[in-house]
N, CA, C and O of each residue as an XYZ file, in Angstrom:
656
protein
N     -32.298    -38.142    110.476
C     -32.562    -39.538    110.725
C     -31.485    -40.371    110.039
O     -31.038    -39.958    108.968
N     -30.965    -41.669    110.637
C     -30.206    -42.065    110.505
C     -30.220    -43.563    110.552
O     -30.440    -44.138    111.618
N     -29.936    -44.391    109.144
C     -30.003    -45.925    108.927
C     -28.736    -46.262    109.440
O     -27.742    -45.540    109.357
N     -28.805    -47.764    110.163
C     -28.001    -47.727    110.879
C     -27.613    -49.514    110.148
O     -28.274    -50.479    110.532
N     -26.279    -49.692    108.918
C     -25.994    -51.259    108.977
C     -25.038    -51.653    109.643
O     -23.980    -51.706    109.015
N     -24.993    -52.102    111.207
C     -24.185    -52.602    111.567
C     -23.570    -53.870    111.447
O     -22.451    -53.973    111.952
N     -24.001    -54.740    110.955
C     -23.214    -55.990    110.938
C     -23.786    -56.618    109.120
O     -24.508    -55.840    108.496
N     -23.544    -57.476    108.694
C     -24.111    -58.100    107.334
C     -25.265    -58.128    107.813
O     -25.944    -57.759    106.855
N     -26.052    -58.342    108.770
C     -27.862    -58.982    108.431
C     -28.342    -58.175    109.087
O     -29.432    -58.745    109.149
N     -28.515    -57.144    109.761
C     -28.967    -56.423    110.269
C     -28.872    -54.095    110.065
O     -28.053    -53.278    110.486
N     -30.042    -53.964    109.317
C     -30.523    -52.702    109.683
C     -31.140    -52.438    110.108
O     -32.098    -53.191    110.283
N     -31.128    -50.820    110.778
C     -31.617    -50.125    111.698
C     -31.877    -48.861    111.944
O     -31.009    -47.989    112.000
N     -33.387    -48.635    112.147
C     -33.612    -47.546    111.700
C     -34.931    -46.532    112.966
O     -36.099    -46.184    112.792
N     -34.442    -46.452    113.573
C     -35.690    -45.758    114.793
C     -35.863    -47.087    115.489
O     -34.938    -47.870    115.707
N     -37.381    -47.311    115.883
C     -37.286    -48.690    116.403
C     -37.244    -49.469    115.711
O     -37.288    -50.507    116.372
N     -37.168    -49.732    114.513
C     -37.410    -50.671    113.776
C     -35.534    -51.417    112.964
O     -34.541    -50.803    112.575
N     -35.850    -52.953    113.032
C     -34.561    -53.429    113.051
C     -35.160    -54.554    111.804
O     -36.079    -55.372    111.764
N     -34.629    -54.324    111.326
C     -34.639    -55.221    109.660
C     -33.754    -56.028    109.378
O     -32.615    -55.565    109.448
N     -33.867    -57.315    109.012
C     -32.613    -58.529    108.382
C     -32.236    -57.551    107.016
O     -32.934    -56.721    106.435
N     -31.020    -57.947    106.793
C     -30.621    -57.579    105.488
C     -29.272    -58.115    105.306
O     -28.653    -58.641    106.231
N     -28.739    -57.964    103.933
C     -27.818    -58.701    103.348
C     -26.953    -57.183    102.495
O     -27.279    -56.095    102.019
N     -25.889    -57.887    102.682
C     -24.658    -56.606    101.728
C     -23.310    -57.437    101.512
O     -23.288    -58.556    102.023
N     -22.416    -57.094    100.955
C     -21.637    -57.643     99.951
C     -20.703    -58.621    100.445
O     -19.980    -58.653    101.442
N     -21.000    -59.761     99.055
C     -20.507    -60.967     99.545
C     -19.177    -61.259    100.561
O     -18.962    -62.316    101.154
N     -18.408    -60.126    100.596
C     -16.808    -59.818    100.891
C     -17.067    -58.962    102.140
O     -16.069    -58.549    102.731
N     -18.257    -58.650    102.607
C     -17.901    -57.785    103.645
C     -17.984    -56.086    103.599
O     -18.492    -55.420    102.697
N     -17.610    -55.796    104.314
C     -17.700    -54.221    103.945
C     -16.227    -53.960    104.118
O     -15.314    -54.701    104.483
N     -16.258    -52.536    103.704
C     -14.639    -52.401    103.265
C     -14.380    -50.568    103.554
O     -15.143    -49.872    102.884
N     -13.572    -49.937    104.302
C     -13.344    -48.473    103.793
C     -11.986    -48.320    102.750
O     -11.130    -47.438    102.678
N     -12.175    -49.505    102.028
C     -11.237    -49.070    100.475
C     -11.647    -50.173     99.539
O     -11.195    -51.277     99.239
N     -13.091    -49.148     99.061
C     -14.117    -49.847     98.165
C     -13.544    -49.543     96.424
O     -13.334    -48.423     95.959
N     -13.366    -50.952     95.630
C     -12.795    -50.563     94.424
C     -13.773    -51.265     93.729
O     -14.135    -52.323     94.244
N     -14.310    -50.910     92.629
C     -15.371    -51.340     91.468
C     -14.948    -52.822     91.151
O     -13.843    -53.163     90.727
N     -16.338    -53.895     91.510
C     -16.448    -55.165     91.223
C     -15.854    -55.730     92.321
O     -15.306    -56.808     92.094
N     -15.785    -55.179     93.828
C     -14.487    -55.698     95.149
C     -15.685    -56.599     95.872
O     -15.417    -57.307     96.843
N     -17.001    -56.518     95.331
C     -17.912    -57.776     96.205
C     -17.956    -56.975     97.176
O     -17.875    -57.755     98.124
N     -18.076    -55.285     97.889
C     -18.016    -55.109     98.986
C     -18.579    -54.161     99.654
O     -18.071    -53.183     99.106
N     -19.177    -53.807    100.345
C     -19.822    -52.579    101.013
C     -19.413    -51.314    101.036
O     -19.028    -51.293    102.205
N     -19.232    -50.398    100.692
C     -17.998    -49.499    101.416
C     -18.922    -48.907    103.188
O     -20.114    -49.081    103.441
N     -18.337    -48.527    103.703
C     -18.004    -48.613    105.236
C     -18.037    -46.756    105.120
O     -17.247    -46.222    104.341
N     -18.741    -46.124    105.728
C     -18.998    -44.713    106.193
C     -20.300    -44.503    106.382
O     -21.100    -45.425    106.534
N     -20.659    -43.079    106.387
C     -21.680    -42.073    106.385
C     -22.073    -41.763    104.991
O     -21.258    -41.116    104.334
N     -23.156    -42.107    104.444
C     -23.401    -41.236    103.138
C     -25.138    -40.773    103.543
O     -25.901    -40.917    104.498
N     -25.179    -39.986    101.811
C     -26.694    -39.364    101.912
C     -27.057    -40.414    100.783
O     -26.302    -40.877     99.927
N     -28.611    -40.714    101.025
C     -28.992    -41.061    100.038
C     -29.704    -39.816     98.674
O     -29.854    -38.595     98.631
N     -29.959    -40.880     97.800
C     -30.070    -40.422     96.691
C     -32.236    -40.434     96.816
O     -32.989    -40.640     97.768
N     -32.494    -40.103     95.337
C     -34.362    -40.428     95.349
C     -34.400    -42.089     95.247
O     -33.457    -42.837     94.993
N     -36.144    -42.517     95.595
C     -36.243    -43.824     95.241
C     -36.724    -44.316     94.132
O     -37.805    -43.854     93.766
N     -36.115    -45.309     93.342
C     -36.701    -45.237     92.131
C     -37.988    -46.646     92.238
O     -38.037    -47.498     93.125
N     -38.741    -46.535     91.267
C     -39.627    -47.624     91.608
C     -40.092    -48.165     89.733
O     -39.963    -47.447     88.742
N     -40.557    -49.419     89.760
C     -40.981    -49.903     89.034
C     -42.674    -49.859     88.094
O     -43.250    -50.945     88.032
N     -43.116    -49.089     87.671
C     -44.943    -48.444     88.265
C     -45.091    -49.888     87.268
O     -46.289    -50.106     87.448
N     -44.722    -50.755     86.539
C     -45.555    -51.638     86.279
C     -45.812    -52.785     86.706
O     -46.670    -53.632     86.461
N     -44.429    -52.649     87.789
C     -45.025    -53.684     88.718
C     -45.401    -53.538     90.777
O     -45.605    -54.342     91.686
N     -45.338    -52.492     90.682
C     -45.357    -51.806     92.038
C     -45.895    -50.119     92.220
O     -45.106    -49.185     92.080
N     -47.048    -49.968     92.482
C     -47.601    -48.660     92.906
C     -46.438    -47.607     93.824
O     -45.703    -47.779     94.797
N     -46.767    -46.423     92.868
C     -45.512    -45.667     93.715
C     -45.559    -45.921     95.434
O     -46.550    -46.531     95.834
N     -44.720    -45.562     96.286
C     -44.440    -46.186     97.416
C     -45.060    -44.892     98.458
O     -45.332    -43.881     97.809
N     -45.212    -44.825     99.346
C     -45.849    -43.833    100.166
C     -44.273    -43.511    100.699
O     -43.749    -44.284    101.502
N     -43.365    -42.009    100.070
C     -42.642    -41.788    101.031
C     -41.881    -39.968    101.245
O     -41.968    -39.071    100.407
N     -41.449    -39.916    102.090
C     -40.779    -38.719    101.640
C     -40.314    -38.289    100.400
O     -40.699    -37.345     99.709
N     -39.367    -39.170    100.198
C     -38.448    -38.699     98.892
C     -39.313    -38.885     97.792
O     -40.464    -39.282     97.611
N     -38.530    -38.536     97.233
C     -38.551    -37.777     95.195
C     -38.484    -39.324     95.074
O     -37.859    -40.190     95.686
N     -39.599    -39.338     93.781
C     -39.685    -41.028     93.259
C     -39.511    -40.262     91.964
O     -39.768    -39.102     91.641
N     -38.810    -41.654     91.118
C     -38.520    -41.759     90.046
C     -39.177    -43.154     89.131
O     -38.461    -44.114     89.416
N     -40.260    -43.573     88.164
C     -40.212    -44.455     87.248
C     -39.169    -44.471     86.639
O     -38.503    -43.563     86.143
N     -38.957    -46.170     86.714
C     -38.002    -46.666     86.159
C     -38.247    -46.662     84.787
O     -39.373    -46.764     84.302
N     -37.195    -46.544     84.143
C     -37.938    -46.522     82.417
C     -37.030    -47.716     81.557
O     -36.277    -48.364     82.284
N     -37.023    -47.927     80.702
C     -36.675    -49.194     79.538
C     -34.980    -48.487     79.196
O     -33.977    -49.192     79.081
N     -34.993    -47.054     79.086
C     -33.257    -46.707     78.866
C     -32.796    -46.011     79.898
O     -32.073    -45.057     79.609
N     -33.030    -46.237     81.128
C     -32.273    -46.083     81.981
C     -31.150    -47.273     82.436
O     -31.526    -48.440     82.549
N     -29.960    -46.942     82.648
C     -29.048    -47.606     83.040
C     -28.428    -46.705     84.374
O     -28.804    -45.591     84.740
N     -27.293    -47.611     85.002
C     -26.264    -46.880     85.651
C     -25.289    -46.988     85.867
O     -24.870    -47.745     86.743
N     -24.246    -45.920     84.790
C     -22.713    -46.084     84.593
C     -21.734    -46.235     85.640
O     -21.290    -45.457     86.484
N     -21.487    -47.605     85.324
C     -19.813    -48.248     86.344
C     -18.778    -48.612     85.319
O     -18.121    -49.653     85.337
N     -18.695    -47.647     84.415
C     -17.983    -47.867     83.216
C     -16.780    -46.515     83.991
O     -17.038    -45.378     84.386
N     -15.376    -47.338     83.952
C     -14.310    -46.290     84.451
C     -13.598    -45.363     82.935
O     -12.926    -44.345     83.097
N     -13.853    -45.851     81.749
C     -13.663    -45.107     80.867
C     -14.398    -44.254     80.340
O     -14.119    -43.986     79.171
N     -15.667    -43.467     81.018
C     -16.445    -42.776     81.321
C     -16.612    -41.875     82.550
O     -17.664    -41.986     83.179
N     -15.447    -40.764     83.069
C     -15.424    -40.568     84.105
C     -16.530    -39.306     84.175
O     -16.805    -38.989     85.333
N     -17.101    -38.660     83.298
C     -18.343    -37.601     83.467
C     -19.664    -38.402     83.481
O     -20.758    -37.887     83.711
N     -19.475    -39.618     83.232
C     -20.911    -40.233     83.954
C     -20.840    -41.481     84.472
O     -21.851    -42.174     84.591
N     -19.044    -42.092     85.008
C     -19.423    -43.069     86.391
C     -20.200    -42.865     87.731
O     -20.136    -42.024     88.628
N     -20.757    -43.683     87.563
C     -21.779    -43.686     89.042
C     -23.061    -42.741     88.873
O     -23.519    -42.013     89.753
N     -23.554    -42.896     87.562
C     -24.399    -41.655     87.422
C     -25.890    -42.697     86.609
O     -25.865    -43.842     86.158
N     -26.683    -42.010     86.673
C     -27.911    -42.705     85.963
C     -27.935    -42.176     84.673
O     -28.126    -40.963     84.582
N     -27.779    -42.843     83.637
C     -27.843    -42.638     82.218
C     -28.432    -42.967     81.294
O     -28.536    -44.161     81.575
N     -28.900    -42.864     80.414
C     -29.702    -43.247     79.330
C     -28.655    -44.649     78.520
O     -27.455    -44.464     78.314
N     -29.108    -45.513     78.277
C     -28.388    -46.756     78.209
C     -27.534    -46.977     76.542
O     -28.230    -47.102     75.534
N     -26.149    -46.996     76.466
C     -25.912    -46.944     75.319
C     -25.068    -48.212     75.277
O     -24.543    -48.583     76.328
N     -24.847    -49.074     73.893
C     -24.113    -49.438     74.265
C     -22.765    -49.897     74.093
O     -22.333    -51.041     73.952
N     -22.004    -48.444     74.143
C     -20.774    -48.093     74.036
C     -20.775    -47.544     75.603
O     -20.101    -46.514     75.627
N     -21.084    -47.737     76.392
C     -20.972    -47.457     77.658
C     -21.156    -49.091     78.241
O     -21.619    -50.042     77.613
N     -20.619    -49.070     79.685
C     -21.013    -50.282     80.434
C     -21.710    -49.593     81.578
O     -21.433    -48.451     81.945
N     -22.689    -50.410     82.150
C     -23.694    -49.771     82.898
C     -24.755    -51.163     83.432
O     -25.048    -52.174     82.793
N     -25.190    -50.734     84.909
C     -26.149    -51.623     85.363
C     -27.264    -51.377     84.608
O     -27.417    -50.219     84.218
N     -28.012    -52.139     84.339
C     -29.543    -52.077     83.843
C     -30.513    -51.832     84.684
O     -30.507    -52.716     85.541
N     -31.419    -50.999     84.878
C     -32.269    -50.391     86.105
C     -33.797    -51.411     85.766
O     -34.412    -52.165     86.520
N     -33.977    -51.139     84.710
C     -35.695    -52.391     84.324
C     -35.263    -53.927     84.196
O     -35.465    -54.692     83.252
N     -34.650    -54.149     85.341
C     -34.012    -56.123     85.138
C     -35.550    -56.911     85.150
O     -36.745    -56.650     85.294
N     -34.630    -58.062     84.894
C     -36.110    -58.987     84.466
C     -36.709    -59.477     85.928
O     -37.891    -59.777     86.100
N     -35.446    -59.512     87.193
C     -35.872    -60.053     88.370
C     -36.594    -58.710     89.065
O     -37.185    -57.746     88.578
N     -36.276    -59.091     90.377
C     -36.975    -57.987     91.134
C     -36.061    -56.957     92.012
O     -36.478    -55.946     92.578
N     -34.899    -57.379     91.999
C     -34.101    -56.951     93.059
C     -34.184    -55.357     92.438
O     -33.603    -54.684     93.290
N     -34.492    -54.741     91.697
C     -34.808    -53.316     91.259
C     -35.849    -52.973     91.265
O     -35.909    -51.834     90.802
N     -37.134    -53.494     91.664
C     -38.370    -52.877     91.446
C     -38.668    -51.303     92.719
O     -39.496    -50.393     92.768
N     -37.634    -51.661     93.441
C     -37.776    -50.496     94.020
C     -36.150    -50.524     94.466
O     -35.520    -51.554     94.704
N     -35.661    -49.256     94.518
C     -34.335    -48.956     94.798
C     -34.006    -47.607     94.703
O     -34.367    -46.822     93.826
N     -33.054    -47.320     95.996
C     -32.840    -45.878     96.690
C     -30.910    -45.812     96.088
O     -30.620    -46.973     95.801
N     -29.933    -45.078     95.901
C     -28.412    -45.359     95.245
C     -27.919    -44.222     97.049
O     -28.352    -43.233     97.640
N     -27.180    -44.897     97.151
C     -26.304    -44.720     98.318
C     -25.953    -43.710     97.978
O     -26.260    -43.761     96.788
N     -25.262    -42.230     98.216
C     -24.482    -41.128     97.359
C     -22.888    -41.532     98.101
O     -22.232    -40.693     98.718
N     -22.326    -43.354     97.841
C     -21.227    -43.504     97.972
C     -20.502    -42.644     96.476
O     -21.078    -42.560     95.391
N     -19.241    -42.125     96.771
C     -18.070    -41.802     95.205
C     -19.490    -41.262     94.635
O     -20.170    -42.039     93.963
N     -19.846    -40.245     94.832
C     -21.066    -39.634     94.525
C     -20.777    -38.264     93.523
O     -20.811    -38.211     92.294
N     -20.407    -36.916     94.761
C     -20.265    -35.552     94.604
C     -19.349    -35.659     93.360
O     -19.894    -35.596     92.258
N     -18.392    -35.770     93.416
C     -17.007    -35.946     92.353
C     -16.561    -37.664     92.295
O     -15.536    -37.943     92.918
N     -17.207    -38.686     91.656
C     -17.037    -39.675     91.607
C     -15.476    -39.682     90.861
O     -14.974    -38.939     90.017
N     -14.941    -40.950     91.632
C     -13.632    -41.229     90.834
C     -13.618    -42.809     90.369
O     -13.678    -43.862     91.005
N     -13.525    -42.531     89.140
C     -13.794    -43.741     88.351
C     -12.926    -44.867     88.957
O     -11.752    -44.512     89.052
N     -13.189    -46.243     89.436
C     -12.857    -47.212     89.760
C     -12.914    -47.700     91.280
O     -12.557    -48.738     91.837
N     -13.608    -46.328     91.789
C     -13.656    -46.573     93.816
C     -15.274    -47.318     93.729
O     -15.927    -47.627     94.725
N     -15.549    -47.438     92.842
C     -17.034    -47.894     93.291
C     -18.375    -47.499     92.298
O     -18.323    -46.934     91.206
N     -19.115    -47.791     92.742
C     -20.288    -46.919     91.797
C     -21.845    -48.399     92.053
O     -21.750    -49.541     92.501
N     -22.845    -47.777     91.628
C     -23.995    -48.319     92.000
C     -24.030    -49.016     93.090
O     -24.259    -50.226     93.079
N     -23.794    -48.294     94.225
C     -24.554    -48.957     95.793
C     -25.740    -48.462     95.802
O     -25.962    -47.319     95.402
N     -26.511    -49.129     96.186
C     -27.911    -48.499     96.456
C     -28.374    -49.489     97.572
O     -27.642    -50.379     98.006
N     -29.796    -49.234     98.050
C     -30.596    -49.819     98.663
C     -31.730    -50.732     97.869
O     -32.732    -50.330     97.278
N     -31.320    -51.901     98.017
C     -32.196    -52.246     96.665
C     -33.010    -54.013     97.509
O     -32.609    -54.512     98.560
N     -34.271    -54.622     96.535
C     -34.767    -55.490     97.450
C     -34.331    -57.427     96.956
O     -34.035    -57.888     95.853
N     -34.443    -57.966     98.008
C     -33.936    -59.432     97.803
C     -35.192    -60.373     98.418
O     -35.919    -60.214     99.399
N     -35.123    -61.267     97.546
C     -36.055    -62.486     97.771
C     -35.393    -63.496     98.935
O     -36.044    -64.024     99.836
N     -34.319    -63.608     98.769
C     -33.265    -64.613     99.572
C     -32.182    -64.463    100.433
O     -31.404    -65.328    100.837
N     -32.228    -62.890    100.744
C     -31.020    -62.392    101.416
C     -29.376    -63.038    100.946
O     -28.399    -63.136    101.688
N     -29.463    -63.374     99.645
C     -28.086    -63.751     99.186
C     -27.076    -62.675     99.064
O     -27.370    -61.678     98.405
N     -25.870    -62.776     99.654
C     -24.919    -61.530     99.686
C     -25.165    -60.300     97.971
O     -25.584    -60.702     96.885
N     -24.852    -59.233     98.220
C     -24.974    -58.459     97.079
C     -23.387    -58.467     96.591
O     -22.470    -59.144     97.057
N     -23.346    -57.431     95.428
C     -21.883    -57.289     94.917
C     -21.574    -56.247     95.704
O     -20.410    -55.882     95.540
N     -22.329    -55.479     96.695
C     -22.015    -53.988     97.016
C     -23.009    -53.340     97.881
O     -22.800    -52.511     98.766
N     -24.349    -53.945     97.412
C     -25.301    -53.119     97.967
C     -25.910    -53.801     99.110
O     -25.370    -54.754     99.672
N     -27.321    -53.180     99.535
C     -27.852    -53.252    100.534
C     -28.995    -53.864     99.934
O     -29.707    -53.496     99.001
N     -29.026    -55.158    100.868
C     -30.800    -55.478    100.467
C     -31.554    -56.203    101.245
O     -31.114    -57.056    102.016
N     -33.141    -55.817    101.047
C     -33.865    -56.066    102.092
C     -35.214    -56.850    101.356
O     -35.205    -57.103    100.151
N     -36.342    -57.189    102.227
C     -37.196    -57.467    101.730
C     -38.089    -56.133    101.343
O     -37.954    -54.964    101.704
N     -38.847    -56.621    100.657
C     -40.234    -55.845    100.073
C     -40.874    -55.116    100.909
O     -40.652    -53.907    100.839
N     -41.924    -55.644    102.019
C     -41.636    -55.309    102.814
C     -41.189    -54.603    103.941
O     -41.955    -53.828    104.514
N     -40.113    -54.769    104.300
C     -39.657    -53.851    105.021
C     -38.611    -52.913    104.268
O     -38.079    -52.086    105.009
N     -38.219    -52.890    102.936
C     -38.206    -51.962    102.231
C     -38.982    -50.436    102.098
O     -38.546    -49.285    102.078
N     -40.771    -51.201    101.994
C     -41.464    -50.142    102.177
C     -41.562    -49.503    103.560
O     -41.688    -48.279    103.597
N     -41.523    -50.099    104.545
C     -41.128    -49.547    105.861
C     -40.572    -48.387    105.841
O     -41.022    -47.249    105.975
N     -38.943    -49.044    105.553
C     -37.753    -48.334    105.710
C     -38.583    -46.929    104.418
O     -38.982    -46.069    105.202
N     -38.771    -46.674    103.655
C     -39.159    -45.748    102.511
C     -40.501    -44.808    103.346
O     -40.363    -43.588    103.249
N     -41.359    -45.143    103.889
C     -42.036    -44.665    104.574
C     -41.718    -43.661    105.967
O     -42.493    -42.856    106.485
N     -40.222    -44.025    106.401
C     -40.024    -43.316    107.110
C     -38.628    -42.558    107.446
O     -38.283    -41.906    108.432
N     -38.088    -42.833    106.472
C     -36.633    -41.710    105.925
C     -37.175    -40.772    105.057
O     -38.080    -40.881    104.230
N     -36.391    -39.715    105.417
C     -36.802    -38.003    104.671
C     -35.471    -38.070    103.718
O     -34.583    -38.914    103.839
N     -35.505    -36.964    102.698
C     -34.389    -36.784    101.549
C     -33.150    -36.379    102.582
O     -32.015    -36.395    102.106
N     -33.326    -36.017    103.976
C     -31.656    -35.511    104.231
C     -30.891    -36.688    104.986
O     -29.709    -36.798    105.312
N     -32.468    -37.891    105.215
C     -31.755    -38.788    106.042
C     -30.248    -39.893    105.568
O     -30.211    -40.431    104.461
N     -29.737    -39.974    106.036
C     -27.889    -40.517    106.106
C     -28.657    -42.170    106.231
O     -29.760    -42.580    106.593
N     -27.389    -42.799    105.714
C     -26.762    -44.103    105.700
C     -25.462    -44.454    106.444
O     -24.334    -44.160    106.046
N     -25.730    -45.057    107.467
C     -24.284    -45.427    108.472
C     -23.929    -46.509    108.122
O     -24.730    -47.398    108.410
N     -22.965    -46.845    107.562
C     -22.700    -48.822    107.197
C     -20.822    -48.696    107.987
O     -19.854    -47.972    107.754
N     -21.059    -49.663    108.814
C     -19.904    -50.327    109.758
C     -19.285    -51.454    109.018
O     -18.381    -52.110    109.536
């Protein structure tokens, strides 16, 4: 099965066609860390992580993960054995914060963009993650709540990400 982002506001997934928002700049197939931008291919996704204190695990295929208080995720390029990786939060590392105070993390799936053998500075933390306002992301994909859970309800762990 196969998500389909063809244009900035629109995903797609079986019959079902979802508004959504991705990076302020567009999408790009020469994605560089902090470029505001989508990267542009085929990837696999990763598990979904979820928030349990503010959202009941989600009804879905994949492997769920609670979010916890030291989880982070390294986009630090002077860290190349754990850019783009989920880490325990230090801070001598630079890293997204996974328990933010808003919501756009209460539930979130990580793209396996610069994944297998990440190379420090092509990118790092794309994910599928949710928006109140559809305001462009730095990178990622985002949707409502909503049809978040949709989309989670009916992708399996081998299903792909197509972004144009």
């Amino acid at each position: 099965m196969t998500i389909f982002v063809k244009n900035k506001h629109t995903l797609h997934i079986d019959e079902f066609k979802f508004r959504c928002c991705i990076g302020k700049k567009g999408s790009t197939k020469n994605k560089k860390e902090r470029d505001k931008k989508t990267p542009k291919g085929t990837f696999k996704i990763e598990n979904l992580y979820y928030r349990r204190d503010r959202i009941n695990k989600p009804e879905t295929f994949l492997k769920c993960i609670e979010i916890k208080n030291d989880m982070g995720w390294c986009d630090d390029v002077n860290f190349p054995t754990k850019y783009n990786r989920r880490i325990k939060i230090s801070k001598k590392i630079k890293h997204e914060i996974l328990m933010r105070k808003d919501n756009k993390y209460d539930l979130f799936i990580p793209i396996k963009y610069n994944y297998k053998k990440p190379v420090p500075g092509l990118g790092s933390c794309i994910f599928i993650h949710l928006t109140n306002n559809y305001k462009p992301t730095v990178g990622c994909i985002a949707l409502k709540k909503k049809d978040f859970l949709i989309l989670a309800k009916i992708i399996k762990k081998n299903s792909k990400i197509k972004i144009f």
